[in-house]
N, C-alpha and C positions, 0 to 999 in steps of 0.2 A: 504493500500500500504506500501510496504517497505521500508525502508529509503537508500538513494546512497549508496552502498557497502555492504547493508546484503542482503544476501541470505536465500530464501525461504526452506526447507524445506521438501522433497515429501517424502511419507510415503514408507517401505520398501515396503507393500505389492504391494505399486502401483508402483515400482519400476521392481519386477518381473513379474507383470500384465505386465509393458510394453517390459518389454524382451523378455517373450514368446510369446507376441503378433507380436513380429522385427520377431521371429525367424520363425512364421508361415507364412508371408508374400508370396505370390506367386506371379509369373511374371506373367504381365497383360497377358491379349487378343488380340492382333493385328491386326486388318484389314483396312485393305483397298482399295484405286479404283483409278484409273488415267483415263484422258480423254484430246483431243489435239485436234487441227485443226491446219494443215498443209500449210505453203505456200511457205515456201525456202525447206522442208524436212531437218533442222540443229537440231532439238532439239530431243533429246534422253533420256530415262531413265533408270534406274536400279534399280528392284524390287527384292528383295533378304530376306525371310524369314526363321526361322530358319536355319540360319547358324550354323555351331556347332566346336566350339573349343575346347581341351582335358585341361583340369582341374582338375589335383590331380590322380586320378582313373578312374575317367567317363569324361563328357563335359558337356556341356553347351551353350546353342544359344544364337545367336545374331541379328538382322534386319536390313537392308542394303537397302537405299533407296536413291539413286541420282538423280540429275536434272541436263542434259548439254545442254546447248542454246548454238549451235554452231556460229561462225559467218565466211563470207567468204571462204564459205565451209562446210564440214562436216567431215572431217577427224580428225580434234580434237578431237571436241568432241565424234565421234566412237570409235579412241583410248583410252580416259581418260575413257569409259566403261568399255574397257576390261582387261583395267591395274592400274585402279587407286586403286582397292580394295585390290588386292595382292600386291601392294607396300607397303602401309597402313602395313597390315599382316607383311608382312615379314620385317617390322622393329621394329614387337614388339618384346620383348622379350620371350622366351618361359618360360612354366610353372609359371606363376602367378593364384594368384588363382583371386576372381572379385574385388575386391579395387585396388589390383594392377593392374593389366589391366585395369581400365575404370579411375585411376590416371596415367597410360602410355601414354591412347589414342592421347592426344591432339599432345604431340609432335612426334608421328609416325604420328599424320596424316598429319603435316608441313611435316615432311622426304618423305611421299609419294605422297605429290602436288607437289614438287621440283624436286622427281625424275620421275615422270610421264611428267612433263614439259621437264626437260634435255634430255629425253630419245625422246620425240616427236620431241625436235627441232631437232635432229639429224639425223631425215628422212628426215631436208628439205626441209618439206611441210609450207606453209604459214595461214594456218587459224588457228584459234583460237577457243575456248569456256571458256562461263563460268560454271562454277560448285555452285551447292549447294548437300551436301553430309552429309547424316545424319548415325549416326548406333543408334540402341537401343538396351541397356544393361540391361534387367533387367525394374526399371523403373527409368535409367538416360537413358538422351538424350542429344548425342553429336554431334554439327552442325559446319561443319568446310563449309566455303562459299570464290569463289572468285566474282567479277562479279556482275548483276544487278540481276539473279533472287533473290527469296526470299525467308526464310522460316517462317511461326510464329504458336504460339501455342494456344491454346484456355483452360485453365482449366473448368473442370466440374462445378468451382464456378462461373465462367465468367469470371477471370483473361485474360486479352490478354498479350503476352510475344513474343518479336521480339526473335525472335534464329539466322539472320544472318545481315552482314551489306552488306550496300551497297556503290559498288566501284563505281560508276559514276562520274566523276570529276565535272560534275556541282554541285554536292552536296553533295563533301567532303572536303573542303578543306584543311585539311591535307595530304591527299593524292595529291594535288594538289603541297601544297608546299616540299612534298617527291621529286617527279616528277621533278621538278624545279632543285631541291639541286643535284640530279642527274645526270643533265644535259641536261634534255627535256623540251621541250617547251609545256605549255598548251595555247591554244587558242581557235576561233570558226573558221569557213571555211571563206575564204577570197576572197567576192563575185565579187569584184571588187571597184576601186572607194571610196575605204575604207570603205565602208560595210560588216558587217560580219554578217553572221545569221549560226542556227542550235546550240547543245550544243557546251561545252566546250571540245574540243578535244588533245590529244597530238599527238604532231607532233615529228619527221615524225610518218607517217602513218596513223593518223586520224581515231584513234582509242577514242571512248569515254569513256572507263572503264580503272581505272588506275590497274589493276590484273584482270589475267587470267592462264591457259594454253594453249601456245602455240605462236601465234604470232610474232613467230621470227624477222617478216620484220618490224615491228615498233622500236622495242628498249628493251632492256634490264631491260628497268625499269619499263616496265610491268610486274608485279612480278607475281610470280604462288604463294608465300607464303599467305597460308587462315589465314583469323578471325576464330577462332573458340569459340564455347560459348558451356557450359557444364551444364547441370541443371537436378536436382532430383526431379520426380513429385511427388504430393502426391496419395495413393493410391484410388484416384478417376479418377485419370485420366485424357481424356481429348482428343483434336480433334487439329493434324497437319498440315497445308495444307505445299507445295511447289510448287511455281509456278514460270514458264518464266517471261519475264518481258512486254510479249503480256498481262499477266492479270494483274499484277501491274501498266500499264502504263493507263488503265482504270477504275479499284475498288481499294480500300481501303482496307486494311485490317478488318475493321468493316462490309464493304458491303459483299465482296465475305463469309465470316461468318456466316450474318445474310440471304445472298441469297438461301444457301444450308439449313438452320437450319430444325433439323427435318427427315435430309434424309439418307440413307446409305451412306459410303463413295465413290462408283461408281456410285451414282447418282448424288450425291453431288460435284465430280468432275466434272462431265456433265456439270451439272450446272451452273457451277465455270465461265466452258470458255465459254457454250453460255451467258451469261449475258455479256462478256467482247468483243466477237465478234460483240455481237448484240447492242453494245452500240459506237463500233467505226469503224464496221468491220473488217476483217481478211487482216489486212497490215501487223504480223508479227506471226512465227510462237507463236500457243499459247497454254501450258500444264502444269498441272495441277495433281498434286498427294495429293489424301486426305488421311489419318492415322488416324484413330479412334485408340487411347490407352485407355482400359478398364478396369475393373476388374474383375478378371476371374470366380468369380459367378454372372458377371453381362452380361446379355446376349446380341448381337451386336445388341443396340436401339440407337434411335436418342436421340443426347444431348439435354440437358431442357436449355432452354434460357435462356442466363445470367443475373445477377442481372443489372440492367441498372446504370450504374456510378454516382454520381453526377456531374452536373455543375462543369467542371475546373480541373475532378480527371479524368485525360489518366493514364490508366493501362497498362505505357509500363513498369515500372522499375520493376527489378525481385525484389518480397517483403523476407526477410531474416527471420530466423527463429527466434524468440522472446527469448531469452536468460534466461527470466524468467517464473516463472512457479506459477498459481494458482490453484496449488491441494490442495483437504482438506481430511480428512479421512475417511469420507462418499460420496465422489464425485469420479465419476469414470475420470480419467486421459485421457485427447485425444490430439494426437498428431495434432498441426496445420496442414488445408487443403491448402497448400500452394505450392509454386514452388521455389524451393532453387536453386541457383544459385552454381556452385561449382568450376566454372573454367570460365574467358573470358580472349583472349587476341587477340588483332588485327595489333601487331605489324610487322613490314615487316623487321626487321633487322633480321635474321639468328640468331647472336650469342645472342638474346633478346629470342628465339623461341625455340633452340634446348636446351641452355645452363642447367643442372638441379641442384637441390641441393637433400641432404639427406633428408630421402632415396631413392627416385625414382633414382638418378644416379645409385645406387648400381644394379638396373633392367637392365642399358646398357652395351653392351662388351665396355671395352677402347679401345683397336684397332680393330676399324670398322667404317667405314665412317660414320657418324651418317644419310647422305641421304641415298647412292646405296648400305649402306650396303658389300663394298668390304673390304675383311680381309686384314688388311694390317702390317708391320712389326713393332717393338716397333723404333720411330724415321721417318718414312716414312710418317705418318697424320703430317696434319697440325692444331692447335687448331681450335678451333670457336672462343675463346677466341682473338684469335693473331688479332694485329691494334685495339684493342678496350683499353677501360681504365682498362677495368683487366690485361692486359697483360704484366702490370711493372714488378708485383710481381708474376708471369705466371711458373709454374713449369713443368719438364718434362711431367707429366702425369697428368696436368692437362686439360682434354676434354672440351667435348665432341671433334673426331678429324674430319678432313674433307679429304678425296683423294685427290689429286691435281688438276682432274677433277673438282670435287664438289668446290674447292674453285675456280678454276675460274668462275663457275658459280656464287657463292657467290659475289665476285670481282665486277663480270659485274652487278648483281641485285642492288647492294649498289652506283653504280656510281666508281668504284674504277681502271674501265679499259678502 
């Protein structure tokens, strides 16, 4: 071993071994299966493969898979189908080639939860959903989630890796004391006689997820702003699910895994929801999308059972790439089969979310709302920055800016109106 502060060594040849090995790399294999059982008709998905965006001279695909559990309705979530993708889009920047686009993704996809929310409340309509919204680039995987469903990931080594969080105020309290500082009230239903049963709700409206889209009639500080978590697999691959909160509120993430193991992904989805129907019955809608990511000389088989952990070792934390390196001259070079983590953030303040630094600000126009994207004139934005502790030393043009629209939305999410 080597001593604190020296560095190892690798030989040139294994050097170019590994570069033209980066540079042969091909994008996985993708498939997969969804399956649901129905009882209000709110949950809806979005399957979307090869997509293709122009890149330099030619394009390039991408995979598009949501999950929306509508609630008090279905309008929500219908809308957030047909318009959250193209928000998303059209506030990326154009022509980037892939590091630049999948280092843009996160904060287009805050710009396009916010304005798919802004844009719904203003039909009017009072229901709500939650979202879990995945794209795959290549083999990064980027999960932006509001809400209770969930998504996790399974590597081909048996790594398990949560990709979304969960908003339910019984069991986040942060999100709890958000809520509070804002000016809502979290509590439980108030049975009479000073009894209270069922989770922790905020009031008004008695809604128990503290982010979503939509929801107008509860409060403002239900945020539409996503957790997004961003991770590079290794080229092994590995097995997706995304499910409602009908199957999390029954299996484990270990069980619905080990339930399918073996299967295709549209059987496996099957699977998924009758083990969770069959274990508490169908009291809520319940669906389920499985995602086998492959390698693309590896043909669509069932995954080999993971190595079983030991005693005391939960494989939630993403493990980071080893800094150091044990090549020798005669030993062939292998990149770790691991899951790198490359982006998370779950914070709900706006100017925490959009705000960038060098280089990726250089990817946004300055004058254009950083949500709807409207052009607007040099002095007419309002910063992201402005009421926050940047904003002593706040210069003309420094952004990202907001319409005046988009910041009273801003305003009202923060507790500010």
């Amino acid at each position: 071993m080597s001593s604190r502060g020296e560095h190892q060594t690798v030989p040139l040849s294994v050097l170019l071994k590994r570069e033209l090995a980066i540079e042969k790399i091909e994008d996985p294999v993708i498939v997969h299966g969804q399956a649901s059982h129905s009882k209000k008709g709110e949950d809806f998905t979005l399957l979307k493969t090869e997509c293709q965006r122009a890149m330099g001279d030619g394009f390039t695909t991408f995979s598009v898979y949501g999950l929306f559990d509508g609630h008090n309705g279905s309008a929500a979530a219908i809308y957030t189908k047909e318009n959250l993708l193209n928000n998303v889009l059209s506030a990326m920047p154009a022509d980037l080639n892939r590091e630049e686009w999948i280092a843009a993704l996160p904060r287009a996809l805050v710009a396009g939860f916010v304005k798919t929310d802004k844009d719904f409340q203003q039909r009017a309509k009072t229901s709500g959903t939650t979202v879990t919204f995945v794209i795959i680039e290549g083999w990064v995987i980027t999960v932006a989630s509001v809400g209770d469903s969930r998504c996790i990931f399974e590597s081909a080594e048996g790594g398990l890796y949560y990709l979304s969080a969960d908003h339910r105020l019984e069991c986040n309290e942060v999100e709890r004391e958000r809520i509070t500082a804002c000016g809502g009230e979290v509590g439980r239903l108030n049975a009479g006689g000073g009894a209270e049963i069922g989770p922790l709700r905020c009031w008004p409206g008695g809604l128990c997820l503290s982010r979503s889209i939509g929801d107008m009639d509860v409060g403002e500080f239900i945020v539409p702003v996503p957790y997004v978590k961003q991770v590079k697999l290794s080229t092994a691959g590995g097995r997706m699910i995304i499910s409602s909160d009908g199957v999390w509120d029954v299996l484990s993430a270990e069980e619905a895994l080990d339930c399918c193991r073996g299967m295709p992904p549209d059987a496996a989805a099957a699977q998924i929801v009758k083990e969770a129907v069959q274990s508490k019955g169908l009291r809520d809608d319940t669906t389920c999308i499985v995602v086998d990511i492959l390698p693309p000389e590896k043909p669509a088989a069932p995954l080999p059972p993971p190595k079983k952990p030991g005693k005391g070792m939960f494989k939630s934390m993403f493990r980071k790439k080893n800094s150091g390196s044990s090549s020798h001259d005669k030993e062939e070079y292998m990149e770790p089969d691991v899951v790198e983590e490359l982006f998370e953030e779950g914070s709900a303040i706006l100017s925490e979310r959009l705000d960038t630094k060098y280089p990726l600000c250089n990817m946004f126009k300055l004058f254009m709302c950083a949500i709807c994207q409207l052009e607007m004139k040099p002095g007419e934005g309002i910063s992201i920055l402005a009421g926050t502790s940047n904003s002593v030393k706040l210069r003309p043009w420094d952004g990202p800016f907001l319409c005046s629209s988009c910041q009273e939305k801003r305003e009202a999410m923060e507790g500010k109106r």
